[in-house]
N, C-alpha and C positions, 0 to 999 in steps of 0.2 A: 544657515538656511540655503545659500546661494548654491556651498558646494551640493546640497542633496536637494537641487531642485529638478533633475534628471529622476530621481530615484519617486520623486512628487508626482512628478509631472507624467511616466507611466504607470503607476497607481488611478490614479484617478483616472487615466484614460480605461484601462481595462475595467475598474470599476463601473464609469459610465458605461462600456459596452453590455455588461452585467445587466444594468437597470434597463438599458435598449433593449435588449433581451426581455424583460418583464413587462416593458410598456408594448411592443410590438407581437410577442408569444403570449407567455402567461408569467405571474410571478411563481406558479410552481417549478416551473423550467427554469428560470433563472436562480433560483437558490437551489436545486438540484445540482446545476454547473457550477456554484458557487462552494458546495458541500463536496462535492467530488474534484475541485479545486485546491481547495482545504488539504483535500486528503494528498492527492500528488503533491504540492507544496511541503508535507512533510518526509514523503519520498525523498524528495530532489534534494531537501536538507541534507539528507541521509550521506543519497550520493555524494552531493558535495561535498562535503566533509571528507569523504575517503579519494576522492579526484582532486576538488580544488584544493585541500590544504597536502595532501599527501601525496598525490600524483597515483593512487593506487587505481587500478582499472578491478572492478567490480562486476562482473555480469549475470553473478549469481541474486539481483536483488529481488525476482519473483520468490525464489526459494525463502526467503526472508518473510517476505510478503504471505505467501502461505502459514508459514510457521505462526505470525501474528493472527491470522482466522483460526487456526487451528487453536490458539490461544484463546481465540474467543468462545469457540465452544467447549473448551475444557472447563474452563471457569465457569460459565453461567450455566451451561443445560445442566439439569437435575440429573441425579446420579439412578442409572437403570438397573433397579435393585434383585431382581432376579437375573440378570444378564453379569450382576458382582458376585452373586450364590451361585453357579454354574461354573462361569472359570474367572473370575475377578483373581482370587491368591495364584493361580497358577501363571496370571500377569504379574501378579506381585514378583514373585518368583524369580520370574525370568528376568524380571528387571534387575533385583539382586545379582542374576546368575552372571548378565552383560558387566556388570560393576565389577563382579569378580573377573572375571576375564579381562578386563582392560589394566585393572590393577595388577593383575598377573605378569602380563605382558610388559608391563612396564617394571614390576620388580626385575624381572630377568633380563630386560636391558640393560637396567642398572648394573644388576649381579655380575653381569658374564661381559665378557670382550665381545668383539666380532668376531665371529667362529661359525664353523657348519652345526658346531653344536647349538649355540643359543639359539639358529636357524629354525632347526629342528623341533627345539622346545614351544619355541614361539609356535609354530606351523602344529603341534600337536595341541596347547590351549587352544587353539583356532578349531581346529576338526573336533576336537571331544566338546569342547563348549557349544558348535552349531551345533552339533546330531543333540544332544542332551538340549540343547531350546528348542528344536525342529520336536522331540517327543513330549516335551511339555508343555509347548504353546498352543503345536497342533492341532489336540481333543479340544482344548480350551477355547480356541478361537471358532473351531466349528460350532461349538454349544453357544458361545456369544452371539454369532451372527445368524444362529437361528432364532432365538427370542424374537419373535414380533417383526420377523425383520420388515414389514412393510413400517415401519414408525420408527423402532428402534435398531435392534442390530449390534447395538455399540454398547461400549460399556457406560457412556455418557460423559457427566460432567462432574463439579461440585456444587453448582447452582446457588453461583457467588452472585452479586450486582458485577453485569457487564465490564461496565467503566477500568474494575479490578483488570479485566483480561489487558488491557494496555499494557498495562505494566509487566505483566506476568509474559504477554509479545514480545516487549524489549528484553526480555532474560531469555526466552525461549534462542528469539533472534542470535542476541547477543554471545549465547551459549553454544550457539553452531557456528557463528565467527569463529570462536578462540581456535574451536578445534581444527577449522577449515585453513586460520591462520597458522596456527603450528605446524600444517602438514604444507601447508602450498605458497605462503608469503616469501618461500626462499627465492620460488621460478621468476624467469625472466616477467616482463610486463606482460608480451604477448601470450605466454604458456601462463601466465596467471588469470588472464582473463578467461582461456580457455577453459581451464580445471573450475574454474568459478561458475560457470555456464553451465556447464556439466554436473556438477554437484548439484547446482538448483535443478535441473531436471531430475537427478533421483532424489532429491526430496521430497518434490512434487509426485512423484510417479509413488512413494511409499506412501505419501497419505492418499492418494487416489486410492489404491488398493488394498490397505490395510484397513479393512470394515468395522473392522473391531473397536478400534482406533475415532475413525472420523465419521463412518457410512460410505466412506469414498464419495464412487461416483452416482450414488443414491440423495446424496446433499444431506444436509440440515437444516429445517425449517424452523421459523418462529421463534427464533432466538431471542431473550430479555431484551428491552430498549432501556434505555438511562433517562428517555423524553415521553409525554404521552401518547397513547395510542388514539389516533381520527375517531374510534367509535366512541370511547369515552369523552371525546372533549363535544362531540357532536348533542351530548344529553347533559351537559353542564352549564346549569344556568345564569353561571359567570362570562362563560364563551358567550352566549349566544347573543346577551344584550350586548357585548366588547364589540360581535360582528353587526351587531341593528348599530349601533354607536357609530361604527365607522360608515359602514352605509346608508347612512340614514339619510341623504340626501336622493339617492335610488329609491329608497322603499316610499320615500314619501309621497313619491311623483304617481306611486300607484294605490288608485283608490277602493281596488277592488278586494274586500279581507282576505278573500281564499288567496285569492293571486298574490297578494302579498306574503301570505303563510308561505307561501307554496318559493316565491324568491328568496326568503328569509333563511327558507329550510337550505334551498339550493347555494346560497353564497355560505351558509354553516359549514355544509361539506366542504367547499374549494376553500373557504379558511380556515379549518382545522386543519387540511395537507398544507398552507403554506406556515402555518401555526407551529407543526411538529419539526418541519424545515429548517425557520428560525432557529428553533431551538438545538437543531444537531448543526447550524452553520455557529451559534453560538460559542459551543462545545470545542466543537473544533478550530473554532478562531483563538480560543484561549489554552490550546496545545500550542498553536503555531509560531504564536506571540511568546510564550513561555520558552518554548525552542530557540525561536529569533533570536529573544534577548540573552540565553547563554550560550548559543554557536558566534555573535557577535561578540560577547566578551572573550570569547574563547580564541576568536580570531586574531582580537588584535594584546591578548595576554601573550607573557612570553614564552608561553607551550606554543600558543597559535606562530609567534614569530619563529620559533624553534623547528617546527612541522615547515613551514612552506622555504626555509634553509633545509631542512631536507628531501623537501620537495625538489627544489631547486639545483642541489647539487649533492648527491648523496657523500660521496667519499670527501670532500670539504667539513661535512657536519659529522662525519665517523672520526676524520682527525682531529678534530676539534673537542671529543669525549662522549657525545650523542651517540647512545643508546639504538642504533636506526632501525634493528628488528625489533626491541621491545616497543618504541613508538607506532612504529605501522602495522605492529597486535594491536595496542589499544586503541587506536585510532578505526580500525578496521571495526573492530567490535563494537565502536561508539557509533557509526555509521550506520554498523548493520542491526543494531538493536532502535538504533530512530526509525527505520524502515520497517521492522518488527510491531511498533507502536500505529503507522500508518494502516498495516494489513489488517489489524485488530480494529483499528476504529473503521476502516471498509467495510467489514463483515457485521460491524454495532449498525450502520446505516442501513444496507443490506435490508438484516434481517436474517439473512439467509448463510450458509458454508456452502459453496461448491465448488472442488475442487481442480474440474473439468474446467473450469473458467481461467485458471494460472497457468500462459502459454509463455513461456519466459523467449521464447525467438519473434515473440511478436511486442510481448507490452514491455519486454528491457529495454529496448534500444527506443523504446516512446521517451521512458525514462530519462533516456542518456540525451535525446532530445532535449527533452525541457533545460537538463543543465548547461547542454553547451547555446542553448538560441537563450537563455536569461543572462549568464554570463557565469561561467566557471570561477570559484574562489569567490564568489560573491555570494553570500546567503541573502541578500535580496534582490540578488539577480537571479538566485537559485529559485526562487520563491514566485517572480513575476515569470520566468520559463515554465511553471509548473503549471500556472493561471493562463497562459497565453496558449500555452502547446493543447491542453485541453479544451481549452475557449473553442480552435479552431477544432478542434477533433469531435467536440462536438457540433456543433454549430457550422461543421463545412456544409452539409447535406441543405440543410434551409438556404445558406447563402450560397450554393451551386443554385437551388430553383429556383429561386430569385432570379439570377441571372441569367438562367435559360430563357424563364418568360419574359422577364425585360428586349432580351436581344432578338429573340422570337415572337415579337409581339404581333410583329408584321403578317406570322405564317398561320394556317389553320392548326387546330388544336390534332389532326389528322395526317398532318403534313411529316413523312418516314424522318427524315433531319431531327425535328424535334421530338419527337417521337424517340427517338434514338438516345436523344440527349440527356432524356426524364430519365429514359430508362437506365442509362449510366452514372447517375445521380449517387449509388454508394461509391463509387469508382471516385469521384473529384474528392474526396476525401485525402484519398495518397497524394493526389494532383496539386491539391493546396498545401498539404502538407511537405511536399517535394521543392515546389515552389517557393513557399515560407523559405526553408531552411535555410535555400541557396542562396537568397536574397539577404539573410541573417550572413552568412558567412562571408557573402561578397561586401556587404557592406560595413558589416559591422562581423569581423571575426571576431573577437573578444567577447563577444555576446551584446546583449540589448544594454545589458547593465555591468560591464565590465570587471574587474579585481580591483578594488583602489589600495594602494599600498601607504599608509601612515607613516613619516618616516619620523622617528622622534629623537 
């Protein structure tokens, strides 16, 4: 207990700030931060995993992230049945067509030496297979994204229960590692990060545009939830006495019927949103735990001791018989498909797809944040960086005005200084955030919650 009272003892402080948050705002805002907490927390797992036990640098984890919403609307929205009858098989199609092609290309490497001729071949599947998708995507995609496009547009979904798209995130995810790993896990660190960065922006950039596909930059609304929806729980006569039960110390003190109706109604509503809340902080605390407990067995197994020996010293662990390109595929791909899983339950919270929202030169390096201020090699250090980076990311804006009026208590509400100060109020965001870091790294560079190495 002694050795993880560090590990205790900033839990429950972040947690307290949580409930600070609900006694001082509202408890809608604090289980929002709480659920959007969750979710980075599975992020950071992600990353960590591919940083802390492998030393890989990752920068592609927006592109992941999308791929997981992009999961979630394939799954759950209904399938758009005239937008299937129009050009649905000549998707079909072309999907086969891309299969053939890649198997091509790969028989003929097999086949042939390096030559100007396999060159050639290769470079000729490549031009005859675009022109032949370019003629039969093209009718097809125009007739799809005419259907209705103010609603639809797209071809849709399968219009499975949500929850399914997690999983279906982590394969999507996962299924763009292998290949990003085959092609670019050879490069140095620094050229890996770059190719990685890069990729995430055309992926992102092809489901922005590919309408047919997602809606793009149209969004997708109204996506399945796996929790209930506010209006239904609002006319449920289980709900309603649950909220006169808890309040009932409030309604009592008012004697007037209507006005009491009329409070009753009013606290229905603010407890069905912290009601559905609950229920998605639930959801997602029992991914994160689930995760916990096999990224920590995983750590301290002797794959996990294996990986951070080659973290550590590559050409030591290649002499030794370690596999070091086959491990840092798999490892990559276990990374990027947890992160896959994150994107998908973002988009289940949501409600919403928008693809415009995934700017990877801004929320990556949030990311990379949270692992190195909780503590790299640490999944619960990875865990409380995910909860604390956000904590402040949210919650800087309230605690900048706070301190403006406190400090400015003195001046009139009129007065150009404060005046100024309100108005720069998005701005302390980076401020505290800039601030935080430095202080993490000066003080504590290992992170909050450091690597503890078991020696057995």
């Amino acid at each position: 207990m002694r050795q993880n009272l560090d590990v205790i003892s900033a839990y429950a402080i972040m947690l307290g700030l949580i409930i600070l948050v609900g006694f001082l705002q509202s408890w809608s805002i604090a289980l929002s931060i709480l659920c959007f907490c969750l979710i980075s927390a599975v992020m950071t797992m992600g990353a960590n995993i591919q940083w802390g036990y492998a030393g890989l640098i990752n920068f592609g984890i927006m592109g992941y992230t999308a791929l997981g919403g992009l999961a979630a609307v394939l799954v759950s929205v209904p399938p758009v049945q005239e937008a299937w009858q129009v050009g649905g098989l000549n998707m079909i199609l072309c999907a086969f067509l891309i299969a053939f092609m890649v198997f091509s290309i790969r028989f003929i490497i097999k086949k042939y030496k390096k030559s100007n001729k396999r060159n050639y071949a290769i470079a000729f599947v490549i031009i005859v297979g675009l022109v032949i998708l370019r003629l039969v995507s093209g009718p097809a995609i125009e007739s799809i994204e005419a259907v209705n496009p103010a609603t639809t547009g797209f071809l849709g979904g399968m219009g499975f229960p949500i929850l399914f798209s997690w999983i279906v995130g982590a394969f999507f995810a996962g299924g763009l590692a292998y290949v990003i790993g085959k092609i670019a896990l050879g490069l140095r660190a620094d050229y890996l990060a770059i190719a990685t960065l890069l990729i995430s922006e055309i992926v992102i950039a092809v489901i922005k545009h590919e309408d047919w596909l997602s809606r793009g930059v149209k969004n997708v609304i109204g996506l399945k939830r796996p929790v209930p929806y506010e209006i239904d729980l609002q006319t449920k006569e289980w709900f309603i006495n649950l909220v006169a039960k808890f309040n009932q110390g409030t309604l009592n003190v008012i004697t007037d019927t209507l006005a009491r109706e009329q409070m009753l109604k009013q606290l229905v509503i603010e407890g069905s949103t912290v009601f559905v809340k609950l229920c998605f902080a639930g959801l997602f605390s029992i991914v994160v735990i689930i995760l916990l407990i096999i990224t920590q067995k995983a750590l301290y197994s002797p794959w996990g001791r294996m990986m951070r020996a080659i973290r550590d010293n590559e050409e030591a662990a290649n002499a030794m018989g370690k596999n070091v390109v086959k491990q840092h595929l798999l490892i990559f791909v276990l990374g990027s498909a947890i992160v896959g899983i994150a994107g998908a339950m973002m988009v289940t919270y949501d409600g919403l797809f928008t693809p415009g929202s995934y700017r990877p030169m801004r929320y990556t390096f949030l990311i990379w944040v949270m692992v190195i201020v909780g503590g790299s090699g640490n999944n619960f250090g990875a865990v409380l960086g995910g909860f604390a980076v956000w904590f402040l990311w949210i919650e800087a804006a309230p605690i900048a005005l706070f301190l403006i009026n406190f400090f400015t208590s003195g001046l009139e509400e009129t007065n150009a200084l404060k005046a100024h100060l309100i108005d720069s109020i998005p701005y302390f965001r980076f401020l505290m955030m800039g601030v935080g870091l430095l202080l993490i790294m000066r003080y504590r560079p290992k992170g909050i919650l450091p690597e503890k190495i078991k020696h057995v």
